[in-house]
Residue frames relative to the residue before (quaternion, step in Angstrom):
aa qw qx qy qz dx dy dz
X 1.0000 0.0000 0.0000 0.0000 0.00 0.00 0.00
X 0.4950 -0.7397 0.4277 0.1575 3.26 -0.98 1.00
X 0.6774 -0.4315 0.3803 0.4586 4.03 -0.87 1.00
X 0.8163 0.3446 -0.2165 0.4100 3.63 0.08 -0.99
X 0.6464 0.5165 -0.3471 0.4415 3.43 1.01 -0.47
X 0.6406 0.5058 -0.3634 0.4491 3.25 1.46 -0.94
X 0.6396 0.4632 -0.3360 0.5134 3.85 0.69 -0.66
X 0.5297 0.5542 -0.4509 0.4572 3.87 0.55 -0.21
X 0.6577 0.5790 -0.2629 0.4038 3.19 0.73 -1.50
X 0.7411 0.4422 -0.2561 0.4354 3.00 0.22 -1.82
X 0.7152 0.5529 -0.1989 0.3784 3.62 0.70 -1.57
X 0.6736 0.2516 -0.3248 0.6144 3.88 1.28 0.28
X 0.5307 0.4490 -0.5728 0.4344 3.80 0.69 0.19
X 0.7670 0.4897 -0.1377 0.3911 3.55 0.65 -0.73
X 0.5100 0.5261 -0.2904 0.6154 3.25 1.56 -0.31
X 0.7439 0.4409 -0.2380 0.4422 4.07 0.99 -1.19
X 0.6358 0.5376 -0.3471 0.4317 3.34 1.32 -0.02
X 0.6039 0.6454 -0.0914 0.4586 3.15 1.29 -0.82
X 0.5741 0.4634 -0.1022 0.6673 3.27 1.24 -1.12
X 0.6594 0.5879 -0.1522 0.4432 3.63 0.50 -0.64
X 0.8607 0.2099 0.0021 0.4638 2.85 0.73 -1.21
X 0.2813 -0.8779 0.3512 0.1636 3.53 1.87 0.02
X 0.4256 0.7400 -0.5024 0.1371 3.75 1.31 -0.02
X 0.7172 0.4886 -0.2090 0.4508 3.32 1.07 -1.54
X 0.5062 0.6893 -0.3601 0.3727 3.55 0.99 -0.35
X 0.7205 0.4828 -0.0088 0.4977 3.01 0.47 -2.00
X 0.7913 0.1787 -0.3864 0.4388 3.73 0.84 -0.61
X 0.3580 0.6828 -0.4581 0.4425 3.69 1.18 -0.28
X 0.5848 0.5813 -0.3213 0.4656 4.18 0.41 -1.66
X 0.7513 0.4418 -0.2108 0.4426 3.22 -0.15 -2.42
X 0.7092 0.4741 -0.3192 0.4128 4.10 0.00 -1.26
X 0.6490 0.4167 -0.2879 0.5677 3.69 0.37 -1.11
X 0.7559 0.2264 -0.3951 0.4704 4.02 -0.36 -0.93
X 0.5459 0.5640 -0.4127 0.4620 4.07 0.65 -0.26
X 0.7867 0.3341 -0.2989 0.4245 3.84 0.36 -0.60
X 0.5577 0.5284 -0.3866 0.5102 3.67 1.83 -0.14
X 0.7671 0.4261 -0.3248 0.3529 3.34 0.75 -0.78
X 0.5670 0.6109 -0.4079 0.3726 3.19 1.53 -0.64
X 0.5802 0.4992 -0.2707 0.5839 3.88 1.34 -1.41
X 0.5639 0.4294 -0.5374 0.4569 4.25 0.28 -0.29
X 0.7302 0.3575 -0.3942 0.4285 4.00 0.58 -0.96
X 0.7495 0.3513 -0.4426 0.3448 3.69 0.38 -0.41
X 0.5531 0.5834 -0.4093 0.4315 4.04 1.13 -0.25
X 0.5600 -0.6006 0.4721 0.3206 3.68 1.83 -0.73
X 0.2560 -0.8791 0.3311 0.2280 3.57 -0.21 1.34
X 0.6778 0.5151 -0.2561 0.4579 3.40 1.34 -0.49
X 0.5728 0.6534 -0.3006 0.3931 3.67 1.76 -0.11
X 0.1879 -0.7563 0.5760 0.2468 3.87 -0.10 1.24
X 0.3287 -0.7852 0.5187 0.0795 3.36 -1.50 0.66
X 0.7685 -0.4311 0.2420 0.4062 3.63 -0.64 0.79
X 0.6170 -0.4002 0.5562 0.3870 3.46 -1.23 -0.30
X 0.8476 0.2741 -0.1899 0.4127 3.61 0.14 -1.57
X 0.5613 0.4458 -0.4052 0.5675 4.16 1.25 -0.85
X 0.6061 0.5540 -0.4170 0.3897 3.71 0.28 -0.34
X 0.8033 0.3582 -0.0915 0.4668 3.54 1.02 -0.79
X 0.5081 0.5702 -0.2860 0.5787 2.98 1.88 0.29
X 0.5085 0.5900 -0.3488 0.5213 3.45 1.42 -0.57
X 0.7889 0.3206 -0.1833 0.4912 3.25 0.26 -1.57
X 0.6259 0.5015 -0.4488 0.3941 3.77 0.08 0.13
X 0.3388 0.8887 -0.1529 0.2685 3.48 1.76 -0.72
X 0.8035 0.3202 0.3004 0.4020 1.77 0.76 -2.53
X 0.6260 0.5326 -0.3836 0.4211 2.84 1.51 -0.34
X 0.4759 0.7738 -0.1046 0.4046 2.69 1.67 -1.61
X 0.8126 0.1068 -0.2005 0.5367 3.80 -0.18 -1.02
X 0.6476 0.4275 -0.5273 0.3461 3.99 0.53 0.15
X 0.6664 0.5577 -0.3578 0.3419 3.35 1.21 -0.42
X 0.6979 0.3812 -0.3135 0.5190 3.66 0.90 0.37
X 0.1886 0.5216 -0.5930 0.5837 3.21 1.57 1.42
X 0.7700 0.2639 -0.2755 0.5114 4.18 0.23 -1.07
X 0.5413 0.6308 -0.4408 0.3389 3.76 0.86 -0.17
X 0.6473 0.5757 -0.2146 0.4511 3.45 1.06 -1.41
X 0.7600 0.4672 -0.2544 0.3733 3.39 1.23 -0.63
X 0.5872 0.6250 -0.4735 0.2008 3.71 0.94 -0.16
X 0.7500 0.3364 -0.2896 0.4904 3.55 1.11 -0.07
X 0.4984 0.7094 -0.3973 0.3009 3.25 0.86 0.34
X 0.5057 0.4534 -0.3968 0.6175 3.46 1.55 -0.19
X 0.7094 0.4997 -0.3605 0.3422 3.51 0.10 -1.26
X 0.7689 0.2619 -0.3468 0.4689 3.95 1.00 -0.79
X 0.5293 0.5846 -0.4976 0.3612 3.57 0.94 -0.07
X 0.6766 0.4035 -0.3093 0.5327 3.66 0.70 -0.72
X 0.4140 -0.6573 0.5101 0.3692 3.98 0.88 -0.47
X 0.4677 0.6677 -0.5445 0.1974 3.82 0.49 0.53
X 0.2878 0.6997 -0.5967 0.2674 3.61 0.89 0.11
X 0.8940 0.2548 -0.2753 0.2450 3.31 0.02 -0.95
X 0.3594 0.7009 -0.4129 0.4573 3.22 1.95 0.19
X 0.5126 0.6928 -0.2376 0.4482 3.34 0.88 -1.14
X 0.8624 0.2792 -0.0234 0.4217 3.37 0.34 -1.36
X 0.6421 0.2598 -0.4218 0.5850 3.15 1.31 0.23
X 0.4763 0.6064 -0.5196 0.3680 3.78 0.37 0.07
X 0.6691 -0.4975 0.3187 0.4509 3.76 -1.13 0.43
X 0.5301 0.6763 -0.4397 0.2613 3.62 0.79 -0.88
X 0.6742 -0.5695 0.4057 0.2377 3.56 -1.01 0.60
X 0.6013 -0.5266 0.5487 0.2450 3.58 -0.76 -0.35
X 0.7040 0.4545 -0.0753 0.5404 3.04 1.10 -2.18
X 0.7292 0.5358 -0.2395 0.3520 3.21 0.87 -1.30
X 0.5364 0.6032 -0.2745 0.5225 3.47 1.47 -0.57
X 0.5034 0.6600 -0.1996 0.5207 3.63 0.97 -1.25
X 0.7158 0.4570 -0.1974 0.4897 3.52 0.05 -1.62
X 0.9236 -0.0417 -0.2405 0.2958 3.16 -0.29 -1.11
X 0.2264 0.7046 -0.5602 0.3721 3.67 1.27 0.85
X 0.5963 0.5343 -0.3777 0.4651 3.65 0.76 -1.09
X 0.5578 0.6557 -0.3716 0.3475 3.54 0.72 -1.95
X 0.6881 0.6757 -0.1506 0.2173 3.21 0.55 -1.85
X 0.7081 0.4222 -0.0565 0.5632 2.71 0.85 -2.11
X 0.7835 0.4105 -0.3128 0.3460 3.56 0.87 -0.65
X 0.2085 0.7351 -0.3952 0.5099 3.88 1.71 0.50
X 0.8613 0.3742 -0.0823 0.3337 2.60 -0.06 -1.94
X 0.5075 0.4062 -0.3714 0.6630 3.64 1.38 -0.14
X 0.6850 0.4782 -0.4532 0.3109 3.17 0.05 -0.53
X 0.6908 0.3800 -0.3518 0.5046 3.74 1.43 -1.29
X 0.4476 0.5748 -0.5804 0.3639 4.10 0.53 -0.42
X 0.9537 -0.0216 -0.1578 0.2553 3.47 0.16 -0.80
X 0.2048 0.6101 -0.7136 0.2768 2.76 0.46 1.73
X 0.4265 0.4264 -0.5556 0.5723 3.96 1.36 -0.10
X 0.8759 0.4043 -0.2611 0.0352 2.98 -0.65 -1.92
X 0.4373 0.5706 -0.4054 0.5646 4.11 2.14 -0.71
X 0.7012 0.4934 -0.4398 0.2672 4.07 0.19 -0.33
X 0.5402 0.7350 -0.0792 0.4022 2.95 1.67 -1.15
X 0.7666 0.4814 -0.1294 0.4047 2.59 0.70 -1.14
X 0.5151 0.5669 -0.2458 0.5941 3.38 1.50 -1.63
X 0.6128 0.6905 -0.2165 0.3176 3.62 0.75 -0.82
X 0.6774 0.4125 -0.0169 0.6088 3.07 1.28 -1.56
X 0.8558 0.0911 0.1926 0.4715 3.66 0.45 -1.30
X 0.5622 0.5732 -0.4305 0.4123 3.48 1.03 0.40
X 0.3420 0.8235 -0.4397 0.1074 3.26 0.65 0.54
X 0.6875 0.2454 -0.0432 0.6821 3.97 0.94 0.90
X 0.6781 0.4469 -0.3417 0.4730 3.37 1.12 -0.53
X 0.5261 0.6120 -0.5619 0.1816 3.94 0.37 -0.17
X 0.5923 0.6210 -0.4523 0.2430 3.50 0.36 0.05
X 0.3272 0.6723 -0.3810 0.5438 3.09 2.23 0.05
X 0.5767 0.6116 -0.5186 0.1563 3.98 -0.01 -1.39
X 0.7623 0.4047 -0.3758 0.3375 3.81 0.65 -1.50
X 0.6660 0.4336 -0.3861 0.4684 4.11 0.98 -0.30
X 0.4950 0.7243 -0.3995 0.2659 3.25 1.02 0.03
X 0.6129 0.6316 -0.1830 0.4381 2.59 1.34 -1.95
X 0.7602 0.4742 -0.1377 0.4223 3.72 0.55 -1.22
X 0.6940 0.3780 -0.3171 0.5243 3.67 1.82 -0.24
X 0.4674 0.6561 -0.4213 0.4166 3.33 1.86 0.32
X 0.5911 0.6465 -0.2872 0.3877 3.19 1.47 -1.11
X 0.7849 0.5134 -0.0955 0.3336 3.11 1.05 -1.33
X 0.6755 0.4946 -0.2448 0.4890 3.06 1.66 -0.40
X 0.5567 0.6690 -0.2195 0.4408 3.14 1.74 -0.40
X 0.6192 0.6334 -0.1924 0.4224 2.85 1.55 -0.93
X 0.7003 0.5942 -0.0140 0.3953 2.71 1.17 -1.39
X 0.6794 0.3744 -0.1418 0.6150 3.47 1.31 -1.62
X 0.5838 0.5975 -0.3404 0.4316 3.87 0.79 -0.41
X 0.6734 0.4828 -0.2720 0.4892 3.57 1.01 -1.55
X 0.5418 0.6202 -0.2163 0.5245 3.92 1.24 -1.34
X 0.8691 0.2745 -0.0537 0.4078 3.47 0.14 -0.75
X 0.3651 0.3890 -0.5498 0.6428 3.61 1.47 0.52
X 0.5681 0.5572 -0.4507 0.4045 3.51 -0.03 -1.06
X 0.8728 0.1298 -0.2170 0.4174 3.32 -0.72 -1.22
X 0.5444 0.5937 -0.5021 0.3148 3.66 0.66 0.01
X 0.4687 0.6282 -0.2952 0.5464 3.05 1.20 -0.77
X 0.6728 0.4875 -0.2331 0.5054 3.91 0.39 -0.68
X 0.7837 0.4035 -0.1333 0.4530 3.14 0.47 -1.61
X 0.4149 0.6745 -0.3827 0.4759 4.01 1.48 -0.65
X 0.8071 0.2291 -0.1757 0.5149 3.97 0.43 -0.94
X 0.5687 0.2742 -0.5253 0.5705 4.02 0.60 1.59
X 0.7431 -0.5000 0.3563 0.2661 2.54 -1.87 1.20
X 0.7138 0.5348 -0.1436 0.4287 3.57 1.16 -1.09
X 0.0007 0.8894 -0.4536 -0.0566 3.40 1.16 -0.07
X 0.7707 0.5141 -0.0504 0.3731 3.32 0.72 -2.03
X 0.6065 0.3705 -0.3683 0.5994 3.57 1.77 -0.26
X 0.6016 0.7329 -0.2146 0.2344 3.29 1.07 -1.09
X 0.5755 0.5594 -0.1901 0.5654 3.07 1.49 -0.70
X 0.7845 0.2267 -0.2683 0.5110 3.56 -0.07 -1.07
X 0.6874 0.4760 -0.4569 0.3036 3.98 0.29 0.20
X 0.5260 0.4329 -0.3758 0.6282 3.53 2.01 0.03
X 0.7275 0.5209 -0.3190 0.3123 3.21 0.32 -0.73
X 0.7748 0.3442 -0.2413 0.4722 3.62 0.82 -0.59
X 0.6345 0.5161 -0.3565 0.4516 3.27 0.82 0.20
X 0.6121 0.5401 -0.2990 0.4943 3.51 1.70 -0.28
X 0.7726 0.1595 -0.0908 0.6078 3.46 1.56 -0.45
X 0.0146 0.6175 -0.6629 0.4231 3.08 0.88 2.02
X 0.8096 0.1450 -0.4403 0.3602 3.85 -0.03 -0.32
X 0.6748 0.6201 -0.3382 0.2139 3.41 0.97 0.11
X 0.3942 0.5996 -0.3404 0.6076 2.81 2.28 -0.20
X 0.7363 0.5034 -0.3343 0.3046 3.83 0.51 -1.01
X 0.6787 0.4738 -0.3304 0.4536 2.89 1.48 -0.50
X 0.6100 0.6711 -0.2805 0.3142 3.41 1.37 -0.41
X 0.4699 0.6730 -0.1726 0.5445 3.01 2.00 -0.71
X 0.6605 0.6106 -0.1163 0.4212 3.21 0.67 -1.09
X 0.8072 0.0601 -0.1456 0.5689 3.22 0.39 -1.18
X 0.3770 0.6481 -0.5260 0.4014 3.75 0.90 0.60
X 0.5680 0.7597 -0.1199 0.2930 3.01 1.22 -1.10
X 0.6224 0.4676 -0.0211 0.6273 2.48 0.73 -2.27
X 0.5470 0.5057 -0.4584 0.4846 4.35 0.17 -0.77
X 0.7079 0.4697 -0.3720 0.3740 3.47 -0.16 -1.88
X 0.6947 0.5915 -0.3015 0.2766 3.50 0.69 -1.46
X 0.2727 -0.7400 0.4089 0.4591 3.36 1.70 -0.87
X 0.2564 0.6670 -0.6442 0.2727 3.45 0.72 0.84
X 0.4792 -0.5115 0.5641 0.4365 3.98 -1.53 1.05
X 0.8433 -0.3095 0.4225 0.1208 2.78 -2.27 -0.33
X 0.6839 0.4531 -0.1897 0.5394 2.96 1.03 -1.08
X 0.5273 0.5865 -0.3673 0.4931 3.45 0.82 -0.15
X 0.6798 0.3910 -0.1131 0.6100 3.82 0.67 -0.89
X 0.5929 0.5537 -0.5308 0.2453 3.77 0.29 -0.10
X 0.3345 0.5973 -0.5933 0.4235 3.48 0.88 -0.04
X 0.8772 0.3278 -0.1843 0.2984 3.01 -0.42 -1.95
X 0.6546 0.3015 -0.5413 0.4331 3.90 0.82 -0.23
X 0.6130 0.6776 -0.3511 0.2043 3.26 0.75 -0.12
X 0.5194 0.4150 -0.1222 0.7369 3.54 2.05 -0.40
X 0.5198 0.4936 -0.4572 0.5265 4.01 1.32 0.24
X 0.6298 0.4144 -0.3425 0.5607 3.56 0.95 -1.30
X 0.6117 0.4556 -0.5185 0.3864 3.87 -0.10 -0.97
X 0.7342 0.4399 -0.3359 0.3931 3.99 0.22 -0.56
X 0.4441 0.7024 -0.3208 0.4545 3.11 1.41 -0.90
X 0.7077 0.4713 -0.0493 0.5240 3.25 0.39 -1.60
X 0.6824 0.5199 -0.2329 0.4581 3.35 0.03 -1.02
X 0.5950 0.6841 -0.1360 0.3993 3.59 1.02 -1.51
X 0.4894 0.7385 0.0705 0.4584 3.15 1.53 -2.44
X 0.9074 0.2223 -0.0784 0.3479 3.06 -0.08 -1.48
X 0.5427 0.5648 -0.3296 0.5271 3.58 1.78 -1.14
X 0.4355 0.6621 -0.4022 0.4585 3.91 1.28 -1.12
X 0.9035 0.3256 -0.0926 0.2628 3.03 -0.24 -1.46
X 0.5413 0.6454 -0.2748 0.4636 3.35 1.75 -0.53
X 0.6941 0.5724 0.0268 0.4358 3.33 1.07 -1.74
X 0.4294 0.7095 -0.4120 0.3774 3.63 1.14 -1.39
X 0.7685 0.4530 -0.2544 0.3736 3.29 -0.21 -1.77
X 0.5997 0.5049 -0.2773 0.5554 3.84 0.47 -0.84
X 0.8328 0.2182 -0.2721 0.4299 4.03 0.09 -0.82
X 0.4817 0.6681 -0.4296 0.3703 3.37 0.85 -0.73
X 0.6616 0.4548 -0.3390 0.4904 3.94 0.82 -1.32
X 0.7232 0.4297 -0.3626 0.4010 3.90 0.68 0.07
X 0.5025 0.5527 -0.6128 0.2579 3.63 0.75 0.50
């Protein structure tokens, strides 16, 4: 079976459980629109906010609800013991990797199709001329924080502590990708063009990548410790 077929596979067995089962969804949604609304009452509901705090909010939010669905991709696989099934079955390493990321990156992807309306909702007053670079620094950060986080979940899956374990590797490894995400969110809201900001998506994707590739290099080595 071919790389891609294996990650298809894997990447809809894992996608139909999820989807199915609506846990990570539903708490990812609920956490992210809960930490905007909670920051909309202390910033004040009738108070319009900057370009750059505005884009701090929503990165927040994206940010701590999405390692509610992060914490979960190995948590079925070691509760039931299939890790090591996994690893002895033909399926790659890589291929496992791949479409865990895939997974993890969906599932951002479906949080904020709730959690970008909301938000515009709450605090977008002046800022929509941001939405079309937005869309394209969501990609990128997703990319990025998804590829990062299989990885260390995978790490963080074989301590007792998993659920703290994660977000204290994980955010500190994508501190510059978040800084940079901030930034040129910023810089959008502000209605600066594109071309202005290509540096920064352009050093967002290099991490992105970069992220990606250590993931995929490494996988095989942590995975044998959940």
């Amino acid at each position: 079976m071919t790389l891609p077929r294996q990650i298809l596979l894997l990447y809809r067995k894992d996608l139909r459980v999820e989807v199915r089962k609506k846990e990570s969804l539903i708490a990812m949604a609920f956490f992210g629109v809960l930490i905007m609304v909670i920051l909309n009452l202390a910033a004040g509901l009738d108070r319009r906010l900057q370009a750059e705090p505005a884009a701090g909010i929503l990165w927040v939010a994206i940010l701590f609800s999405s390692v509610l669905g992060l914490g979960r991709v190995f948590a079925r696989e070691k509760e039931n013991n299939c890790v090591a099934a996994l690893l002895v079955s033909p399926l790659s390493p890589g291929a496992l990797f791949a479409a865990k990321a895939l997974v993890n990156f969906t599932l951002m992807s479906f949080s904020e199709l709730v959690l970008v309306p909301v938000f515009f909702a709450l605090f977008g007053a002046g800022l929509q001329p941001g939405l079309p670079v937005l869309l394209l620094l969501l990609a990128l950060v997703n990319l990025g924080f998804s590829a990062a986080g299989t990885l260390l979940s995978a790490l963080a899956a074989g301590t007792r502590r998993n659920e703290v374990m994660l977000p204290i590797l994980l955010y500190p490894l994508c501190l510059p990708l978040v800084a940079l995400a901030v930034k040129s969110t910023g810089a959008a809201f502000g209605g600066r063009p594109l071309t202005e900001i290509r540096d920064l998506i352009e050093s967002m994707a290099a991490f992105g990548l970069i992220y990606a590739a250590v993931g995929y290099l490494l996988f095989s080595h942590a995975v044998r410790e959940v």
